[in-house]
N, CA, C and O atoms as a GROMACS GRO file, in nm:
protein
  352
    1UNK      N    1   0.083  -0.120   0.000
    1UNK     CA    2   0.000   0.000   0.000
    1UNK      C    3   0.087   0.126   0.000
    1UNK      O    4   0.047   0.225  -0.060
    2UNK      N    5   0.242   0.126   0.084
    2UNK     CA    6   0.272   0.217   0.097
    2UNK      C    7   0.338   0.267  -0.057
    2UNK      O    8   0.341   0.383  -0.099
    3UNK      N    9   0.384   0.160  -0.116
    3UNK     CA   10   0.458   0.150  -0.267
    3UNK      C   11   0.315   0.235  -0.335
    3UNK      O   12   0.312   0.357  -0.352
    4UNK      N   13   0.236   0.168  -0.358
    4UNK     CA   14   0.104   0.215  -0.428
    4UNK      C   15   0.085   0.412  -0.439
    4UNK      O   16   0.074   0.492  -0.533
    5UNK      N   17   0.090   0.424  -0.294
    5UNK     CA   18   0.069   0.555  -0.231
    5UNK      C   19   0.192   0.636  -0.342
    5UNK      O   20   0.174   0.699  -0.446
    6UNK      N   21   0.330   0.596  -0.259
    6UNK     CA   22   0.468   0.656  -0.341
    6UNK      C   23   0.419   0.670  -0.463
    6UNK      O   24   0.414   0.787  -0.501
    7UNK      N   25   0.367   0.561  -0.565
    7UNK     CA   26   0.370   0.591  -0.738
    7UNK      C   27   0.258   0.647  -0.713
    7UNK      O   28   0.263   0.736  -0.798
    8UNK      N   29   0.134   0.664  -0.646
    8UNK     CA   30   0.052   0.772  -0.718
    8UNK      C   31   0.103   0.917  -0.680
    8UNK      O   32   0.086   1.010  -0.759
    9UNK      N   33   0.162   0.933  -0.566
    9UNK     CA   34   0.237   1.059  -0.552
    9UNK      C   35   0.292   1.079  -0.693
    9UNK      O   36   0.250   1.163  -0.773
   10UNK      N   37   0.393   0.991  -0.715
   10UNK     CA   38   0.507   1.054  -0.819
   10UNK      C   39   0.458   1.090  -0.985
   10UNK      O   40   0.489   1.176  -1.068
   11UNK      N   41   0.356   0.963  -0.980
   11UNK     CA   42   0.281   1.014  -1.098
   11UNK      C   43   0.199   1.144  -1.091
   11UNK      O   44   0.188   1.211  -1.194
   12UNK      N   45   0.123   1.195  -0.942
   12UNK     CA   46   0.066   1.306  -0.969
   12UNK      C   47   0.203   1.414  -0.979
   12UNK      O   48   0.179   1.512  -1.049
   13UNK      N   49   0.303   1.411  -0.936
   13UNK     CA   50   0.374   1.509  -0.932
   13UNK      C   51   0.445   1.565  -1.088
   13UNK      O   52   0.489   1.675  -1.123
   14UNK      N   53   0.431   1.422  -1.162
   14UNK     CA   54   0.479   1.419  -1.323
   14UNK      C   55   0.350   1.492  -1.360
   14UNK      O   56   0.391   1.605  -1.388
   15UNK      N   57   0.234   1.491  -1.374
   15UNK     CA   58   0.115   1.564  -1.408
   15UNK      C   59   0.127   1.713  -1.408
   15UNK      O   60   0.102   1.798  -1.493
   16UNK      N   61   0.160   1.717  -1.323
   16UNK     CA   62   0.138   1.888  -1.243
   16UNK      C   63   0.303   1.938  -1.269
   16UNK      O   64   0.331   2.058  -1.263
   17UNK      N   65   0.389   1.851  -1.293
   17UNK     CA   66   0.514   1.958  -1.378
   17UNK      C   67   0.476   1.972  -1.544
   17UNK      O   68   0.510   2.069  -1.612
   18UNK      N   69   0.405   1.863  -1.591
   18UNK     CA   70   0.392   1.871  -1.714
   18UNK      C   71   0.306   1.983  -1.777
   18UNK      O   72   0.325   2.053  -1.876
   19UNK      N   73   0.201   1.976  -1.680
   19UNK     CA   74   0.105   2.102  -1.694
   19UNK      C   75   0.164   2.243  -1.658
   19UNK      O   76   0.198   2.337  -1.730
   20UNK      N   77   0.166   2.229  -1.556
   20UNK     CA   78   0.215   2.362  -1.497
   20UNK      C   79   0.428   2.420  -1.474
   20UNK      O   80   0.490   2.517  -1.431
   21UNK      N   81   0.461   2.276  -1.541
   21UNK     CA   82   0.608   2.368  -1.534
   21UNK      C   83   0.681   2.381  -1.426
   21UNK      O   84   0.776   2.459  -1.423
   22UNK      N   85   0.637   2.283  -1.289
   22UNK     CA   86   0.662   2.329  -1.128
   22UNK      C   87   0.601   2.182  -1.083
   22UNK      O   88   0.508   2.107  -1.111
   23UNK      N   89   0.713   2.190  -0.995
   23UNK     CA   90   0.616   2.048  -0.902
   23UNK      C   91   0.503   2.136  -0.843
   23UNK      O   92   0.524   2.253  -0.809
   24UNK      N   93   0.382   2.075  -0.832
   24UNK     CA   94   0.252   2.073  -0.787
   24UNK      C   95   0.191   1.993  -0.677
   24UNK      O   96   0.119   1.894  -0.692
   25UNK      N   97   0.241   2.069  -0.522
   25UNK     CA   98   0.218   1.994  -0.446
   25UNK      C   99   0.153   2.073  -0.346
   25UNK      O  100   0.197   2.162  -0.274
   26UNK      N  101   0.033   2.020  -0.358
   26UNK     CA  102  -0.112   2.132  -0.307
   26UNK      C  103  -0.134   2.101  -0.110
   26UNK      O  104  -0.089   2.015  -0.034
   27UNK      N  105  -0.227   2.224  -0.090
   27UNK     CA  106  -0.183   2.245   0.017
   27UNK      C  107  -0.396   2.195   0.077
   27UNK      O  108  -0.491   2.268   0.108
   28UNK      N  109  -0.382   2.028   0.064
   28UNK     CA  110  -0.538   2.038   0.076
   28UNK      C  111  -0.571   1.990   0.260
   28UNK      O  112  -0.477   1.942   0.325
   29UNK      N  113  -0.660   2.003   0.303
   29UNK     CA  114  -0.737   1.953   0.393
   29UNK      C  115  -0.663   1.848   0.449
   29UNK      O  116  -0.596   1.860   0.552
   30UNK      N  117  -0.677   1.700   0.357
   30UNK     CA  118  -0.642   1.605   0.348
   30UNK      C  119  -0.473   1.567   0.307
   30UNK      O  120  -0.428   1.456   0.279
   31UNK      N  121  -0.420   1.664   0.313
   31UNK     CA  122  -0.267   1.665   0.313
   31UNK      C  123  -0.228   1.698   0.427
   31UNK      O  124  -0.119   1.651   0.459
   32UNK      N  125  -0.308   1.802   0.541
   32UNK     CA  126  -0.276   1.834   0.639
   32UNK      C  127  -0.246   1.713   0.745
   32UNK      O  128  -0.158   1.667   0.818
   33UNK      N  129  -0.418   1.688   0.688
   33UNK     CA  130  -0.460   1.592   0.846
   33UNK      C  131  -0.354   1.452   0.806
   33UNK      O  132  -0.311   1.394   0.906
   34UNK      N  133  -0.316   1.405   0.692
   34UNK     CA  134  -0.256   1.327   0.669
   34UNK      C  135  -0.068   1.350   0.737
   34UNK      O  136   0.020   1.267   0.755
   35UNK      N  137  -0.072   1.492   0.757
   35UNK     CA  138   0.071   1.544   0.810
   35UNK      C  139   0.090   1.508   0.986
   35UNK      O  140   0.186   1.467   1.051
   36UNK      N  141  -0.044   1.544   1.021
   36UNK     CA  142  -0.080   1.564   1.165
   36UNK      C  143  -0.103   1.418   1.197
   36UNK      O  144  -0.047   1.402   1.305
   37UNK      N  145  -0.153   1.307   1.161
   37UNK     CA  146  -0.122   1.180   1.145
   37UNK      C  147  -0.014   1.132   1.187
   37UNK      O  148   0.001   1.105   1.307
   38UNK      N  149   0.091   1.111   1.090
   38UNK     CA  150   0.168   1.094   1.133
   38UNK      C  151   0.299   1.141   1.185
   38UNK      O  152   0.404   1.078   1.184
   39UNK      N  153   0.274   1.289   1.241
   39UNK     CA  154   0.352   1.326   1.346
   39UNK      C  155   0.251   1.251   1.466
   39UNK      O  156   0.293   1.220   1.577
   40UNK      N  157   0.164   1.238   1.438
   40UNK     CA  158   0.108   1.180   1.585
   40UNK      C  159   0.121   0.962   1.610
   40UNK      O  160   0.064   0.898   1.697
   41UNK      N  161   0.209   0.909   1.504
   41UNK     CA  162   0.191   0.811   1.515
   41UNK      C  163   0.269   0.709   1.568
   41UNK      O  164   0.256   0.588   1.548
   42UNK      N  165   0.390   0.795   1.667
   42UNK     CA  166   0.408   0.707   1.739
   42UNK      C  167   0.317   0.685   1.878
   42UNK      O  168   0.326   0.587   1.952
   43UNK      N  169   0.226   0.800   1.896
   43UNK     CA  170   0.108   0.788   1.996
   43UNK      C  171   0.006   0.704   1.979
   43UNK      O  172  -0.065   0.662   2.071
   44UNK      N  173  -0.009   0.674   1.843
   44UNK     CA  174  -0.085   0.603   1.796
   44UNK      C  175  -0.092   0.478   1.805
   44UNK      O  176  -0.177   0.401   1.849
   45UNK      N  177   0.056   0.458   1.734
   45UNK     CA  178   0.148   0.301   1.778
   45UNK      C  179   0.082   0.196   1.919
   45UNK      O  180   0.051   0.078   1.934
   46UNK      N  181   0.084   0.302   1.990
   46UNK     CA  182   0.070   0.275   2.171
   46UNK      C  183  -0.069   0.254   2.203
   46UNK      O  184  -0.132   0.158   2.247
   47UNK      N  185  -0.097   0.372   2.169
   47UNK     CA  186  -0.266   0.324   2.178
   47UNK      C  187  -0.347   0.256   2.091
   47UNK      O  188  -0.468   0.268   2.112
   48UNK      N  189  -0.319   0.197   2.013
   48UNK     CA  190  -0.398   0.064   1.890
   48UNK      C  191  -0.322  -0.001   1.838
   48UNK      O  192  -0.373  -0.086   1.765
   49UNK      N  193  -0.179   0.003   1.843
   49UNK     CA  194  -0.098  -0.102   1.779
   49UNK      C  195  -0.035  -0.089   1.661
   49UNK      O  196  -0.075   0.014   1.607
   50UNK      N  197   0.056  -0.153   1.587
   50UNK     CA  198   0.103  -0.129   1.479
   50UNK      C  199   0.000  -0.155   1.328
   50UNK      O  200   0.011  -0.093   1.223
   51UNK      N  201  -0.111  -0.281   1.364
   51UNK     CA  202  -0.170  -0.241   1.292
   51UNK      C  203  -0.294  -0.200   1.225
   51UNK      O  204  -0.316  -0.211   1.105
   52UNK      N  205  -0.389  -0.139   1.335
   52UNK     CA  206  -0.457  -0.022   1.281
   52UNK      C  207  -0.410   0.112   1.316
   52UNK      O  208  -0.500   0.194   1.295
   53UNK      N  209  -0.280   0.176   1.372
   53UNK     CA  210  -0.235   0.229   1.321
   53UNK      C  211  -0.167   0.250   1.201
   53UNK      O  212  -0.123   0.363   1.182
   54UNK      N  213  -0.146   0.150   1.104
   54UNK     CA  214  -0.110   0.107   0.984
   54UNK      C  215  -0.212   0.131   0.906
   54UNK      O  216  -0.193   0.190   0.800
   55UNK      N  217  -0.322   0.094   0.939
   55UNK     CA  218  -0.394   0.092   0.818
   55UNK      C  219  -0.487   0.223   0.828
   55UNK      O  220  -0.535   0.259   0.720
   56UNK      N  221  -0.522   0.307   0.952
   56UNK     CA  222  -0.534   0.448   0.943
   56UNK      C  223  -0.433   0.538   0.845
   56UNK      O  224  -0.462   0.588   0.736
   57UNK      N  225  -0.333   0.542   0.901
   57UNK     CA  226  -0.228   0.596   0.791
   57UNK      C  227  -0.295   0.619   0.654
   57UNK      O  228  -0.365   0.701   0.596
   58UNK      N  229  -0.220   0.471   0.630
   58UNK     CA  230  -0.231   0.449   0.451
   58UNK      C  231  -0.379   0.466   0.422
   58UNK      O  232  -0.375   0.552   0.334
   59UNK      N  233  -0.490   0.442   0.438
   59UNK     CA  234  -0.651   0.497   0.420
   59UNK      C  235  -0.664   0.663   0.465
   59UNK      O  236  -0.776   0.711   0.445
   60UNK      N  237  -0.614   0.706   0.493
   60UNK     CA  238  -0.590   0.860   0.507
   60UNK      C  239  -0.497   0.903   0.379
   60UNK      O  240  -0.548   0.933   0.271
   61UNK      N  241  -0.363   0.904   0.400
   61UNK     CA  242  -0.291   0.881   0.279
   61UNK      C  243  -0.330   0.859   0.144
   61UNK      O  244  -0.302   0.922   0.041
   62UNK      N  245  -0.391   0.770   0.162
   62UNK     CA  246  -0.432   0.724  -0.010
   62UNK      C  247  -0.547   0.815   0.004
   62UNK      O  248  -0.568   0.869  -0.105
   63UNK      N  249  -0.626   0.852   0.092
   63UNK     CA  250  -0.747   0.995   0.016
   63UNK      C  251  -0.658   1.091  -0.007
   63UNK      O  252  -0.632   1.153  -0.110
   64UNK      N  253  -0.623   1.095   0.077
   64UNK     CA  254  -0.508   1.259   0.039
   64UNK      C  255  -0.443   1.214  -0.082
   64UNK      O  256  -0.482   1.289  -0.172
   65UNK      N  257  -0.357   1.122  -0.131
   65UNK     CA  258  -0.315   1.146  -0.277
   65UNK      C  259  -0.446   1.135  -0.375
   65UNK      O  260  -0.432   1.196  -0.481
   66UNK      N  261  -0.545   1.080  -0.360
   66UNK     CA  262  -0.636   1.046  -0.481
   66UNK      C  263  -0.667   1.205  -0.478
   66UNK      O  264  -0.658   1.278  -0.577
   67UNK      N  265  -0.699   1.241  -0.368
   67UNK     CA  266  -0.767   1.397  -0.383
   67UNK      C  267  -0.685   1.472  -0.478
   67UNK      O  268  -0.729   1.521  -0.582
   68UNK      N  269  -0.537   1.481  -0.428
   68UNK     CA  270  -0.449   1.546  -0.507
   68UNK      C  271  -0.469   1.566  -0.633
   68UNK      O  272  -0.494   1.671  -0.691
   69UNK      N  273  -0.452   1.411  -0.694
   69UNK     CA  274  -0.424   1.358  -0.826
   69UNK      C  275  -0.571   1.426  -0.928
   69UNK      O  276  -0.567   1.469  -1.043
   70UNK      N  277  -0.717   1.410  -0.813
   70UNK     CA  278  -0.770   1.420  -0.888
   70UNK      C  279  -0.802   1.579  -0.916
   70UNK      O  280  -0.864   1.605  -1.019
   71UNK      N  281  -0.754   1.708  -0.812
   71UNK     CA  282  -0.742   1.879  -0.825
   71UNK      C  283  -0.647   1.880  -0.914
   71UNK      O  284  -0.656   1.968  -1.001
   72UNK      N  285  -0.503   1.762  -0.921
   72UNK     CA  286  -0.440   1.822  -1.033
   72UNK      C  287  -0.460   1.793  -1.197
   72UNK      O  288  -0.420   1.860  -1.292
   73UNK      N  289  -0.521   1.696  -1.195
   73UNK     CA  290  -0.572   1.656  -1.344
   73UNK      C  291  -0.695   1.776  -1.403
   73UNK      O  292  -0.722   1.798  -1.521
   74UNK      N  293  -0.770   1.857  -1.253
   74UNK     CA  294  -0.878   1.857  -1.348
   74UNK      C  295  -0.834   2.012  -1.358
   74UNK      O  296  -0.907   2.090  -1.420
   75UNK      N  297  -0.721   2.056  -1.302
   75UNK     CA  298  -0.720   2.243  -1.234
   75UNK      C  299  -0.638   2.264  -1.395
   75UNK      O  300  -0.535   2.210  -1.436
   76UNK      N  301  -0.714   2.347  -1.453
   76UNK     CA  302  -0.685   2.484  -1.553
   76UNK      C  303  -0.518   2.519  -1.545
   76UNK      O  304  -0.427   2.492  -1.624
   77UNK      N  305  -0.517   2.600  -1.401
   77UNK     CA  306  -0.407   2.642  -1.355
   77UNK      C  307  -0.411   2.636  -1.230
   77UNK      O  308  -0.516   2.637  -1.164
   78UNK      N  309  -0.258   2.627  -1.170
   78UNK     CA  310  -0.160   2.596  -1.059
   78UNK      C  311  -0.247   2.657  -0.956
   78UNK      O  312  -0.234   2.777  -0.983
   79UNK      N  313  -0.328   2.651  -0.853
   79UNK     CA  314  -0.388   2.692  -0.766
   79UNK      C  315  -0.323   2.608  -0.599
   79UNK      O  316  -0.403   2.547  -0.529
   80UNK      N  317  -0.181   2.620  -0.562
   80UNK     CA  318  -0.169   2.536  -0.434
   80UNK      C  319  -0.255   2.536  -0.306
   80UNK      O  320  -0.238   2.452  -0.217
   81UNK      N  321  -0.329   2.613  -0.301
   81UNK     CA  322  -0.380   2.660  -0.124
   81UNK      C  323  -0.511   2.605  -0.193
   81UNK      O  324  -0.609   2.627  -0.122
   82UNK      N  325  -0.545   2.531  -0.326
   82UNK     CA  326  -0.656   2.457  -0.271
   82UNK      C  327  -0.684   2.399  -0.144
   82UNK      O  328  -0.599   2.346  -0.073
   83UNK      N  329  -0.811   2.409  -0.115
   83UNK     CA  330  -0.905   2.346   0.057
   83UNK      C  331  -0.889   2.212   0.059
   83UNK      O  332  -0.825   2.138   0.134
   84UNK      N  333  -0.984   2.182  -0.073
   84UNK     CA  334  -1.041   2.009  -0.085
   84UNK      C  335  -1.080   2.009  -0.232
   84UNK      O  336  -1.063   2.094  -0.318
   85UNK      N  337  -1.139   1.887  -0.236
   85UNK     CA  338  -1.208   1.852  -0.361
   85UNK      C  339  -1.347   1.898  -0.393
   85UNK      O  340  -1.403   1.914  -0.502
   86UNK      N  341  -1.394   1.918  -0.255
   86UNK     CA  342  -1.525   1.976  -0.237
   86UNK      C  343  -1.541   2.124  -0.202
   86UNK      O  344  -1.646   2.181  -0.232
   87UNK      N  345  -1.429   2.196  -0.133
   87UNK     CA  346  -1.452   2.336  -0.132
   87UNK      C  347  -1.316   2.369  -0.218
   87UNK      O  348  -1.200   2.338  -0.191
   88UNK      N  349  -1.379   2.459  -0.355
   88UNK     CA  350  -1.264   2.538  -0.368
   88UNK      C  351  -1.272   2.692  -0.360
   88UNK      O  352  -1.170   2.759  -0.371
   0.00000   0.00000   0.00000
């Protein structure tokens, strides 16, 4: 899952230089909470274990890249401080 995650990152990041000329690495909702995650996961570790703390992660993670992938395929132009997929 985590391999999976990496190539859709890298492929969205090939998207959004191709389009826009710049890596394209947006500033959404779901990038945050995915940040705040795992700075919080060795707390996490402790309190549920390695693995549904594992699989929180990567199911967080993988929305946050699909979201990405899918603001950068559909955005005109380079907009980083997009919110979400649902508020822009």
């Amino acid at each position: 899952m985590i391999l999976l995650i990496a190539l859709l990152r890298l492929i969205n990041y090939g998207i959004g230089f191709f389009k826009f000329h710049t890596f394209a690495s947006l500033h959404t909702y779901a990038n945050k909470i995915t940040g705040v995650l795992l700075f919080m996961a060795p707390v996490m570790y402790v309190l549920f274990g390695l693995i549904a703390t594992s699989v929180i992660l990567c199911v967080v993670a993988f929305a946050s890249t699909l979201e990405e992938l899918i603001l950068t395929i559909q955005s005109k132009e380079l907009e980083r401080d997009c919110k979400s997929i649902f508020i822009r």
